[in-house]
Structures are given as C-alpha cells and as structure tokens.
PDB file as gemmi writes it, atoms N, CA and C in Angstrom:
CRYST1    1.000    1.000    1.000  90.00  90.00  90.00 P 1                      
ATOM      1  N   UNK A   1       0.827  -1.189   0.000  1.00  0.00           N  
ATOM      2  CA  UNK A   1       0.000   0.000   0.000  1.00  0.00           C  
ATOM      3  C   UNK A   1       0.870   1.251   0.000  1.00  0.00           C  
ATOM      4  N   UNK A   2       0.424   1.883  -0.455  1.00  0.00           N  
ATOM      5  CA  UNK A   2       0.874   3.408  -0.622  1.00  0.00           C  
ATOM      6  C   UNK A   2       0.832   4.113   0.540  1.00  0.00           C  
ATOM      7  N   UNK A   3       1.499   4.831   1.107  1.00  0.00           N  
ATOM      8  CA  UNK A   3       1.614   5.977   2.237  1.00  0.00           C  
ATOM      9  C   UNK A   3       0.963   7.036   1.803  1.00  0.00           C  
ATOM     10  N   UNK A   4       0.079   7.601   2.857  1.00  0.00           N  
ATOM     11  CA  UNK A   4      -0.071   9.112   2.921  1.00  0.00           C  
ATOM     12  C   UNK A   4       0.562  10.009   3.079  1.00  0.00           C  
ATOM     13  N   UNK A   5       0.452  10.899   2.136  1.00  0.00           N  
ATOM     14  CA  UNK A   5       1.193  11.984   2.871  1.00  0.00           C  
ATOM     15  C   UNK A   5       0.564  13.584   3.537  1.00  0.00           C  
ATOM     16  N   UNK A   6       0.992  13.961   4.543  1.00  0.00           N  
ATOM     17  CA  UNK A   6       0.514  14.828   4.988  1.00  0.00           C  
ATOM     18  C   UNK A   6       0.671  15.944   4.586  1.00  0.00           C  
ATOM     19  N   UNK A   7      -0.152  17.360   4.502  1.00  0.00           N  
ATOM     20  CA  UNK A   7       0.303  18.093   3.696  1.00  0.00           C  
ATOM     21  C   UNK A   7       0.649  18.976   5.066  1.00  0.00           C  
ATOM     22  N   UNK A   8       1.612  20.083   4.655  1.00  0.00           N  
ATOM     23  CA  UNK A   8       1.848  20.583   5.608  1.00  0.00           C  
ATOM     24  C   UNK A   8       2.281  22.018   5.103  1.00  0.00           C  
ATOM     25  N   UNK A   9       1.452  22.992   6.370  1.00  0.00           N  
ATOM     26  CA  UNK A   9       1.439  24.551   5.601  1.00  0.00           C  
ATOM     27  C   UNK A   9       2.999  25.304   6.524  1.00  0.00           C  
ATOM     28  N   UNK A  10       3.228  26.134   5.500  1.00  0.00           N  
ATOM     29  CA  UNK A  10       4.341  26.816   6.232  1.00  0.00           C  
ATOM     30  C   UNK A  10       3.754  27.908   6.262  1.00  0.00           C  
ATOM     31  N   UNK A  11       4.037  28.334   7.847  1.00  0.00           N  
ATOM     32  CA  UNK A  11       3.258  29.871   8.508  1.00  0.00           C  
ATOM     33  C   UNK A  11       4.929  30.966   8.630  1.00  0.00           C  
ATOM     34  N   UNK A  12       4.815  31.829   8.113  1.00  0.00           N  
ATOM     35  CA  UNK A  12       5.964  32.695   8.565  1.00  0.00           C  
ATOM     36  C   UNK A  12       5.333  33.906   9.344  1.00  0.00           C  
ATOM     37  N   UNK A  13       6.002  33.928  10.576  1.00  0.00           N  
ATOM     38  CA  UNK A  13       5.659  35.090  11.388  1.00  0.00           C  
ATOM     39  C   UNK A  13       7.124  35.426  11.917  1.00  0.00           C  
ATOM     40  N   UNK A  14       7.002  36.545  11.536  1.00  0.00           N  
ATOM     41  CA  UNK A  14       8.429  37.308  12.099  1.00  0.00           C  
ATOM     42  C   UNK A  14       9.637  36.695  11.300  1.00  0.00           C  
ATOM     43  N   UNK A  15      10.083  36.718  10.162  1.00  0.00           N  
ATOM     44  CA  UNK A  15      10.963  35.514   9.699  1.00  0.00           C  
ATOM     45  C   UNK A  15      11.191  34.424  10.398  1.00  0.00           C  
ATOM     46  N   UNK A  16      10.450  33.757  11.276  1.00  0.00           N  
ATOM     47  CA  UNK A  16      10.481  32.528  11.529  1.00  0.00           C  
ATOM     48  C   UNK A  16       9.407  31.547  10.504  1.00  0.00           C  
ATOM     49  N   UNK A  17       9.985  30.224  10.050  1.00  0.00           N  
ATOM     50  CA  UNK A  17       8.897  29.507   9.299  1.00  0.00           C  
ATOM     51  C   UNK A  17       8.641  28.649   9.940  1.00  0.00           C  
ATOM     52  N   UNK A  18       7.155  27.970  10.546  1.00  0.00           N  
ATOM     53  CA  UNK A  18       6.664  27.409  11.182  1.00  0.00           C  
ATOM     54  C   UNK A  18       6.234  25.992  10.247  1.00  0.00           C  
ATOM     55  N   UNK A  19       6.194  24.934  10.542  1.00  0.00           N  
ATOM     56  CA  UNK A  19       5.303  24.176  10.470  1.00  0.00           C  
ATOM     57  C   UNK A  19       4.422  23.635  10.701  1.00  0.00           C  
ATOM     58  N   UNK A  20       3.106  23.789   9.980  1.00  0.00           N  
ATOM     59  CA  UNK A  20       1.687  23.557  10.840  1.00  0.00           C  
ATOM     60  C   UNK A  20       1.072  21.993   9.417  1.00  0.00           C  
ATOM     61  N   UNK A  21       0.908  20.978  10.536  1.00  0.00           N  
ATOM     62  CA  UNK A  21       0.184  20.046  10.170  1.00  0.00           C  
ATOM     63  C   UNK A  21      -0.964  20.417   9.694  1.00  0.00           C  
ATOM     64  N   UNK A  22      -1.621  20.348   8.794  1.00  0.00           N  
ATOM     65  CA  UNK A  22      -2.941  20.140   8.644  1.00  0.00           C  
ATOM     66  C   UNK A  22      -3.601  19.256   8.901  1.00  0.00           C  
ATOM     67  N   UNK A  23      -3.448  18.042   9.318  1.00  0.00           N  
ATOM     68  CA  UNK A  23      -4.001  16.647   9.238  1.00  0.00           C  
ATOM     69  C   UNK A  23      -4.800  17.599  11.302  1.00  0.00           C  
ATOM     70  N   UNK A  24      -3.858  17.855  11.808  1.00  0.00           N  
ATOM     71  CA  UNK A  24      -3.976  18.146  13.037  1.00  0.00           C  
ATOM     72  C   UNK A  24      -4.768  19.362  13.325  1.00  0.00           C  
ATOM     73  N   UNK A  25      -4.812  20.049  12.423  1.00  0.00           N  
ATOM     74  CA  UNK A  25      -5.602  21.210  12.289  1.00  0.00           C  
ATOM     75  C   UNK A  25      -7.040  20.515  12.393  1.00  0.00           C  
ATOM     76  N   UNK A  26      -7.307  20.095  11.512  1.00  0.00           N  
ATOM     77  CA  UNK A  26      -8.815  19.143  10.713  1.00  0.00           C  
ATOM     78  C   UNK A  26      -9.411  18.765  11.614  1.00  0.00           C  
ATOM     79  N   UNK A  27      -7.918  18.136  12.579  1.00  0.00           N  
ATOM     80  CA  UNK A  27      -8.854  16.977  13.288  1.00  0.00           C  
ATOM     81  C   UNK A  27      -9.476  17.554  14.862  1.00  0.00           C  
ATOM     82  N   UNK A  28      -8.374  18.669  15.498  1.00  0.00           N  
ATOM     83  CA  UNK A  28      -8.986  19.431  16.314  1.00  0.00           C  
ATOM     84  C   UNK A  28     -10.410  20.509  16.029  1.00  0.00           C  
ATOM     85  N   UNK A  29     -10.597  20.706  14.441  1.00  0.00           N  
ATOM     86  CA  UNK A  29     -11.959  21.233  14.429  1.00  0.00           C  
ATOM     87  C   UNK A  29     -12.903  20.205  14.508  1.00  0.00           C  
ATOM     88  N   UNK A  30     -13.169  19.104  14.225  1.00  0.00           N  
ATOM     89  CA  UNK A  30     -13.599  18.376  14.404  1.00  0.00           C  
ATOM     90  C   UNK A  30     -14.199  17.750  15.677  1.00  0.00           C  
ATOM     91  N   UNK A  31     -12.797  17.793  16.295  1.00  0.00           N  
ATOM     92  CA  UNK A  31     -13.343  17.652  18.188  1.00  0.00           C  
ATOM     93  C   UNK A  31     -14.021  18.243  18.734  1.00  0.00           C  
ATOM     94  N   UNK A  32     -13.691  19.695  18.049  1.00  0.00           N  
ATOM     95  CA  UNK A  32     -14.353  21.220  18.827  1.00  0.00           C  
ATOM     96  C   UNK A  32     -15.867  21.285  18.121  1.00  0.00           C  
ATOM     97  N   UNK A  33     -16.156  20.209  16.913  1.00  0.00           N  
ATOM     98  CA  UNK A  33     -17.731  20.415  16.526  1.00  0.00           C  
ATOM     99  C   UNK A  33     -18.190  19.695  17.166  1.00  0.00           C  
ATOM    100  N   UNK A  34     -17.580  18.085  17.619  1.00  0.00           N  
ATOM    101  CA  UNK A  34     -18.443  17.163  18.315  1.00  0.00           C  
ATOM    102  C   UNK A  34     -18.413  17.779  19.779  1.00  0.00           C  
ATOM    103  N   UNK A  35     -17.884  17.950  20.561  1.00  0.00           N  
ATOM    104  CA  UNK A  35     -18.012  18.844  21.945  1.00  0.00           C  
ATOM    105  C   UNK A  35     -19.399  19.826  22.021  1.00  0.00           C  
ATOM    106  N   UNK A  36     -18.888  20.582  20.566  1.00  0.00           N  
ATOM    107  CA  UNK A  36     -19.923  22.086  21.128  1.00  0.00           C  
ATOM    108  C   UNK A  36     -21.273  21.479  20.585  1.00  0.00           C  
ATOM    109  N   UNK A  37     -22.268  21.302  20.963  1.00  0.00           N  
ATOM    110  CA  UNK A  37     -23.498  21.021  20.281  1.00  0.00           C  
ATOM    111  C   UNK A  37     -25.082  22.108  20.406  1.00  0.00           C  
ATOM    112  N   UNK A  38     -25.522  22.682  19.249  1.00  0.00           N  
ATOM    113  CA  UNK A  38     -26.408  23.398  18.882  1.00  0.00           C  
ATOM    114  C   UNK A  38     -27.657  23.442  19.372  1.00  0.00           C  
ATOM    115  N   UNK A  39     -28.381  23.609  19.835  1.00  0.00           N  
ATOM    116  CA  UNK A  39     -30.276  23.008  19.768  1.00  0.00           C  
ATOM    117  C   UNK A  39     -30.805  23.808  18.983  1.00  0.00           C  
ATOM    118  N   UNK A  40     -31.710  23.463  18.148  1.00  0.00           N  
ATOM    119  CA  UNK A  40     -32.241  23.744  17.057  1.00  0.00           C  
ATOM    120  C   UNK A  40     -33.460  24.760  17.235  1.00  0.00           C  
ATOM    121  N   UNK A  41     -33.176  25.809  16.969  1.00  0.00           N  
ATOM    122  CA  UNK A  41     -34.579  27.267  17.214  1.00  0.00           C  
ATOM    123  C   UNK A  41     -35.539  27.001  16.125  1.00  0.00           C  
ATOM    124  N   UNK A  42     -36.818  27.424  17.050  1.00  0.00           N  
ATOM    125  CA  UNK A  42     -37.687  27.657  15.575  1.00  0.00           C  
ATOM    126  C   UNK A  42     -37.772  29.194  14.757  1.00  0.00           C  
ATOM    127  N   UNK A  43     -38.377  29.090  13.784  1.00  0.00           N  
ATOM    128  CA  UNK A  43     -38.419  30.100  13.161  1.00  0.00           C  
ATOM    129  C   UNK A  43     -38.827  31.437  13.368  1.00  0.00           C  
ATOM    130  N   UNK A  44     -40.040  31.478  14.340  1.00  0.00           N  
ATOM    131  CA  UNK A  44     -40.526  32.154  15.360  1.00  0.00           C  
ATOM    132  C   UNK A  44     -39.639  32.975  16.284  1.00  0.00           C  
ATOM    133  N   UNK A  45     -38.464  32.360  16.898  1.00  0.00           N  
ATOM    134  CA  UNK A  45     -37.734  32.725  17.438  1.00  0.00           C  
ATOM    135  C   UNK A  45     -36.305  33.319  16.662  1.00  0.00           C  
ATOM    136  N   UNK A  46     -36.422  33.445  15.664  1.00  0.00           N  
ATOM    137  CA  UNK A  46     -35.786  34.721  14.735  1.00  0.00           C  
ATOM    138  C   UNK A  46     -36.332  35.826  14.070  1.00  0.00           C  
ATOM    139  N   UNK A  47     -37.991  35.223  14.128  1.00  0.00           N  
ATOM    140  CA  UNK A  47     -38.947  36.649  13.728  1.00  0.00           C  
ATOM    141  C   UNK A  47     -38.824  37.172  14.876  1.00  0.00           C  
ATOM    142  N   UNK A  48     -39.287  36.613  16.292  1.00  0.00           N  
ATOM    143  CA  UNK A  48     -39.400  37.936  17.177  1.00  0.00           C  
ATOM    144  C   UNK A  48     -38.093  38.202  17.714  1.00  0.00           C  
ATOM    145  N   UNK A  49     -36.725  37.811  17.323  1.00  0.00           N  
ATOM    146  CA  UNK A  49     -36.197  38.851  17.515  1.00  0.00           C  
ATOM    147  C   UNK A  49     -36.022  40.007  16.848  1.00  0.00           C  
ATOM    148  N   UNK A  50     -36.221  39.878  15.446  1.00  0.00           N  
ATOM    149  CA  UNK A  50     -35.893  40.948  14.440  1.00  0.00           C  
ATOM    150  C   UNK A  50     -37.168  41.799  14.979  1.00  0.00           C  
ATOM    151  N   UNK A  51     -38.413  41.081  15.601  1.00  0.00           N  
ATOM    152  CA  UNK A  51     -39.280  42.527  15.921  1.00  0.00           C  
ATOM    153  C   UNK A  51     -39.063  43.424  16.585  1.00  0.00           C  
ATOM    154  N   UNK A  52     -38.311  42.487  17.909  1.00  0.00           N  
ATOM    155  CA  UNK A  52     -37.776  43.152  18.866  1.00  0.00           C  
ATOM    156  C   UNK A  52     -36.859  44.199  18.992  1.00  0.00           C  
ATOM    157  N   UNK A  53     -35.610  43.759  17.787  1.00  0.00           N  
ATOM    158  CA  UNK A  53     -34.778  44.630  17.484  1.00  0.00           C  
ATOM    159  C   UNK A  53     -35.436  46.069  16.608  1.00  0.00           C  
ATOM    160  N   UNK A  54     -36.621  45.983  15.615  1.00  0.00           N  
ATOM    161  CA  UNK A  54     -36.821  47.077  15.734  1.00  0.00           C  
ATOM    162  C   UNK A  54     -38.223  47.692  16.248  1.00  0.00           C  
ATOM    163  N   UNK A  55     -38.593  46.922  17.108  1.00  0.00           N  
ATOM    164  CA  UNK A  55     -39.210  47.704  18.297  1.00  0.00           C  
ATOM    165  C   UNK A  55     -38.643  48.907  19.150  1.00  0.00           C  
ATOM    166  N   UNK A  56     -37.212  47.919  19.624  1.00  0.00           N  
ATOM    167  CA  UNK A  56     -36.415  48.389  20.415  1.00  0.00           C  
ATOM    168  C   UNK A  56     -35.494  49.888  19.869  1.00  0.00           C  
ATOM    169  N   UNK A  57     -35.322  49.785  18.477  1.00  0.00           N  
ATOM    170  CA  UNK A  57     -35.136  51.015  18.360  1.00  0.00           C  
ATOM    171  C   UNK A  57     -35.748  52.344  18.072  1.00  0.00           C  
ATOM    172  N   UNK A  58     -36.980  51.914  18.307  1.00  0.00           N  
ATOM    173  CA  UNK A  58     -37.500  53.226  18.479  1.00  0.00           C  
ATOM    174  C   UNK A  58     -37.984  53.438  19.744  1.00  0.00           C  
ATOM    175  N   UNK A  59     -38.021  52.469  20.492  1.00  0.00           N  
ATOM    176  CA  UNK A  59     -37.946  53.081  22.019  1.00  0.00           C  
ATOM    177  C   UNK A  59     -36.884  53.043  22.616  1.00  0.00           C  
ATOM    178  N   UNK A  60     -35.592  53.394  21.414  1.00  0.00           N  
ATOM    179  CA  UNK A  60     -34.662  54.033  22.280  1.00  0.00           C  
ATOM    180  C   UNK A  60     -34.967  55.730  22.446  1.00  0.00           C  
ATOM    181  N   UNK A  61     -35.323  56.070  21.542  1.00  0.00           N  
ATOM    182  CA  UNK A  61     -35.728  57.446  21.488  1.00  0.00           C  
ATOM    183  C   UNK A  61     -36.665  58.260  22.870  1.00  0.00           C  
ATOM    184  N   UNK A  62     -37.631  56.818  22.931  1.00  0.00           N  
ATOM    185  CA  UNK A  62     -38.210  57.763  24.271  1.00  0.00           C  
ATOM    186  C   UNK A  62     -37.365  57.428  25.354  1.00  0.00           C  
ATOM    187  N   UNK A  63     -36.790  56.297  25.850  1.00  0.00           N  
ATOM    188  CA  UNK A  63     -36.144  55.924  26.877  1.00  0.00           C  
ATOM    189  C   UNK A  63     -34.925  54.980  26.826  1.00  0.00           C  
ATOM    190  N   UNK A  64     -33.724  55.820  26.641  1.00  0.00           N  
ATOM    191  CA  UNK A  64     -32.791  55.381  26.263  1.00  0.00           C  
ATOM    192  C   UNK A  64     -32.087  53.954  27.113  1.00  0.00           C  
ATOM    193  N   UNK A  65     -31.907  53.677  27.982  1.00  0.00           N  
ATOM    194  CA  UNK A  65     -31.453  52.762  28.688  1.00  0.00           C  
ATOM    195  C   UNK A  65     -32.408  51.685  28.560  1.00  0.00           C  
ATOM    196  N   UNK A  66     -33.931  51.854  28.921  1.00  0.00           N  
ATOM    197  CA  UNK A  66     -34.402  50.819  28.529  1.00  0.00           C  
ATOM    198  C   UNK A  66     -34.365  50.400  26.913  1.00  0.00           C  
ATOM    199  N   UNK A  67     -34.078  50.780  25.954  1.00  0.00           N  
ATOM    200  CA  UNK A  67     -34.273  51.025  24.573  1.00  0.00           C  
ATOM    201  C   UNK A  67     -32.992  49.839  24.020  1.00  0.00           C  
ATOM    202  N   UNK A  68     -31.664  50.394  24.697  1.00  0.00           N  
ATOM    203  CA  UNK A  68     -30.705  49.831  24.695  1.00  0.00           C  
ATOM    204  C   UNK A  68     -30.526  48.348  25.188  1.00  0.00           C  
ATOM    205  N   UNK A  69     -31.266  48.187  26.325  1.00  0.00           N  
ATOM    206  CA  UNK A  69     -31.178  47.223  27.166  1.00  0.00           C  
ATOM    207  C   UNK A  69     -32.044  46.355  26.560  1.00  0.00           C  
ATOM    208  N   UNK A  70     -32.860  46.515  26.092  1.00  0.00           N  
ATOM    209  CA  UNK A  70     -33.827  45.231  25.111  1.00  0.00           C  
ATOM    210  C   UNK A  70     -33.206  45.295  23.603  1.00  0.00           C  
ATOM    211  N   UNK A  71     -32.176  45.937  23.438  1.00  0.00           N  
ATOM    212  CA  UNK A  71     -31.442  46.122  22.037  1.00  0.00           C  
ATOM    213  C   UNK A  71     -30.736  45.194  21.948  1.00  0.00           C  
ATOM    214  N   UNK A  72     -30.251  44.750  23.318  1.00  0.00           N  
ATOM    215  CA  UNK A  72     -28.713  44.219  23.477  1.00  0.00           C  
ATOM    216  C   UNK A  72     -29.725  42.500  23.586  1.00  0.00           C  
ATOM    217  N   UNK A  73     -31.082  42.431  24.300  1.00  0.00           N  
ATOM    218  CA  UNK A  73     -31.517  41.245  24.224  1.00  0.00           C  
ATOM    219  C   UNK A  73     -31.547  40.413  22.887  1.00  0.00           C  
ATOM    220  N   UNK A  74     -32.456  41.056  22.415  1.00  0.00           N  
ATOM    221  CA  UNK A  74     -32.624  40.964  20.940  1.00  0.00           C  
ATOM    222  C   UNK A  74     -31.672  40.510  19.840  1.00  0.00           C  
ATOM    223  N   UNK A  75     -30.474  41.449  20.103  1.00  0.00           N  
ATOM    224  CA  UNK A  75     -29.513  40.926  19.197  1.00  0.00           C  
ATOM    225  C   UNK A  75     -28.741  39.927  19.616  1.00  0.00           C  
ATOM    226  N   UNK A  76     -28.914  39.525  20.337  1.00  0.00           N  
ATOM    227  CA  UNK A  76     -28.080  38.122  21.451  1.00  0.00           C  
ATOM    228  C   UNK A  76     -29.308  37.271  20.878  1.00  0.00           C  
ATOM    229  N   UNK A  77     -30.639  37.259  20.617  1.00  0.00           N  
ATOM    230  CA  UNK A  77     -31.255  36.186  20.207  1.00  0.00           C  
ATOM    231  C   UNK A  77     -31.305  35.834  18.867  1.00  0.00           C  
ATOM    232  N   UNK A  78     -30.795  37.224  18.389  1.00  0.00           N  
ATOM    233  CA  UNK A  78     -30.764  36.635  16.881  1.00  0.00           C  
ATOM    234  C   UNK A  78     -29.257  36.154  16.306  1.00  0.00           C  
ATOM    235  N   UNK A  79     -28.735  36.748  16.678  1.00  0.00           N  
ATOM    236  CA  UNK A  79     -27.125  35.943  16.891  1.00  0.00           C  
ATOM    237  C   UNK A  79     -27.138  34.418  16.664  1.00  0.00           C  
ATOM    238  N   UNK A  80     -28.343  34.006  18.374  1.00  0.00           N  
ATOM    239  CA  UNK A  80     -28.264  32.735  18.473  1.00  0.00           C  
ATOM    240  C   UNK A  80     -29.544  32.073  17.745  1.00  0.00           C  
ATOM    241  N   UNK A  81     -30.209  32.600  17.083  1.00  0.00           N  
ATOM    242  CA  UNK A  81     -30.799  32.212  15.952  1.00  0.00           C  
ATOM    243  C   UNK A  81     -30.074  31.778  14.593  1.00  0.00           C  
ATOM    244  N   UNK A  82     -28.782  33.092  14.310  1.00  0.00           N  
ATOM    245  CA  UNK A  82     -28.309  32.444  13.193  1.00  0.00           C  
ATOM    246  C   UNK A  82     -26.929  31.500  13.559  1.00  0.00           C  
ATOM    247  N   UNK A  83     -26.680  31.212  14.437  1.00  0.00           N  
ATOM    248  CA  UNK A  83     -26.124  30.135  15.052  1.00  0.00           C  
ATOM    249  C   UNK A  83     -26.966  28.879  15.040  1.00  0.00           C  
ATOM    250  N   UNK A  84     -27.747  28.784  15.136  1.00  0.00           N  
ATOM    251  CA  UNK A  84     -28.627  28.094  15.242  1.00  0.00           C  
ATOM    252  C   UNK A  84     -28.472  27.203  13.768  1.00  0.00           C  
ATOM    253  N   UNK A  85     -29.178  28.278  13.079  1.00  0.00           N  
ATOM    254  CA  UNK A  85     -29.481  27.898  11.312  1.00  0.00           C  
ATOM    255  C   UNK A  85     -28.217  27.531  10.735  1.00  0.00           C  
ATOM    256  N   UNK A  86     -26.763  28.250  11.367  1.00  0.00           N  
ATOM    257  CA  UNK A  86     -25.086  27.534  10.501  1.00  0.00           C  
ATOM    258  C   UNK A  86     -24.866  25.947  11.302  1.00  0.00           C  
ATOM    259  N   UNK A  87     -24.935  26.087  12.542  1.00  0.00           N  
ATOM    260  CA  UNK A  87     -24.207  25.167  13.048  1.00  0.00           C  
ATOM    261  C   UNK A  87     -25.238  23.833  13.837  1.00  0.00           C  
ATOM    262  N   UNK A  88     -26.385  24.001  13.587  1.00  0.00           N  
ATOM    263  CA  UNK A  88     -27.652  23.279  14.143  1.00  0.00           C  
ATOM    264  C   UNK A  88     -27.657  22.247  13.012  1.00  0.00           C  
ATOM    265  N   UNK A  89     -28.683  20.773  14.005  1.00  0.00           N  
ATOM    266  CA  UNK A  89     -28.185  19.577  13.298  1.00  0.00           C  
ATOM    267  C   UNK A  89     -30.129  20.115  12.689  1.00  0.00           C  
ATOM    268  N   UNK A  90     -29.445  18.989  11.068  1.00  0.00           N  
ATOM    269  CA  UNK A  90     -29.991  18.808  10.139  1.00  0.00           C  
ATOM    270  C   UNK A  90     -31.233  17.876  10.589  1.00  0.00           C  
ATOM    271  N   UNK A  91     -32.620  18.323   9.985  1.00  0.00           N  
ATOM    272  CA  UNK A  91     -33.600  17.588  10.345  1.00  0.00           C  
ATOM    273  C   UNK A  91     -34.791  18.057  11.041  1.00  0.00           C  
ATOM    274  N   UNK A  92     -35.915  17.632  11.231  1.00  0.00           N  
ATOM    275  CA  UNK A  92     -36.959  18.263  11.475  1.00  0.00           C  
ATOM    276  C   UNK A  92     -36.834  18.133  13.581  1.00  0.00           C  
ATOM    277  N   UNK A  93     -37.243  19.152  13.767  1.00  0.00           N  
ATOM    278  CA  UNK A  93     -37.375  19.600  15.276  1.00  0.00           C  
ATOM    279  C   UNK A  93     -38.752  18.475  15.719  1.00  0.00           C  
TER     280      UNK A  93                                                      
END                                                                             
C-alpha cells in the first residue's frame, strides 16, 4: 500500500517559518464540533427577535437605557438564531 502523505502549511511570522500540520488542524476542528453542540430554534424565534430589534429602536428614542437594554436582548437572540441555522443539526425539530 501506498503511504499518505501529509500536507503541511508553512506559517511565517516574524521571519520565523513554522510548520503547521494540517491533518492536526482538521482533526482538532472536528473535536471542537463534536463537543460544542447546537439546539435547534424555531423560526418564530428569529422573527421575534428581528421585531424586537426594531421595536427596540424606536424606544430608544423615548427611553434610552431601557431602549438599549432590550437592544442588546434581541440581538443576542438573533445571533443565536443564526447560530442556530449555521451550526444546528440537520432535520426536522
């Protein structure tokens, strides 16, 4: 049988040349997908944040802190909405 070969990237930082495995690269993203795991949002829960978000900006106008403070909710849910939709497993909820 034939050998593999690994490919391997050269990183230069600072005139130093590094060698970085790729095989090792791959395989630590890999670990880091099976570890981190998603739960799957419904759709609902990316409409009301986008309502929220612009709800929220127009009641920043009358009351700024609260305005802000449901700004900052909002966009933390839709964040994890489109987190949701990249990295969420395939298949019906």
């Amino acid at each position: 049988m034939a050998k593999k070969k690994i490919a391997k990237k050269t990183v230069s930082k600072k005139g130093v040349s590094v060698g970085v495995n790729v095989k090792n690269v791959a395989s630590s993203k890999a670990s880091i997908k099976q570890q981190y795991k998603v739960a799957p949002l419904s759709n609902s829960f990316a409409i009301i944040s986008i309502v929220g978000i612009i709800i929220s900006a127009f009641l920043i106008s009358r009351s700024p802190s609260w305005g802000f403070a449901f700004l900052v909710v909002f966009v933390i849910m839709f964040i994890a909405s489109l987190r949701s939709m990249r990295y969420g497993p395939i298949g019906r909820i």
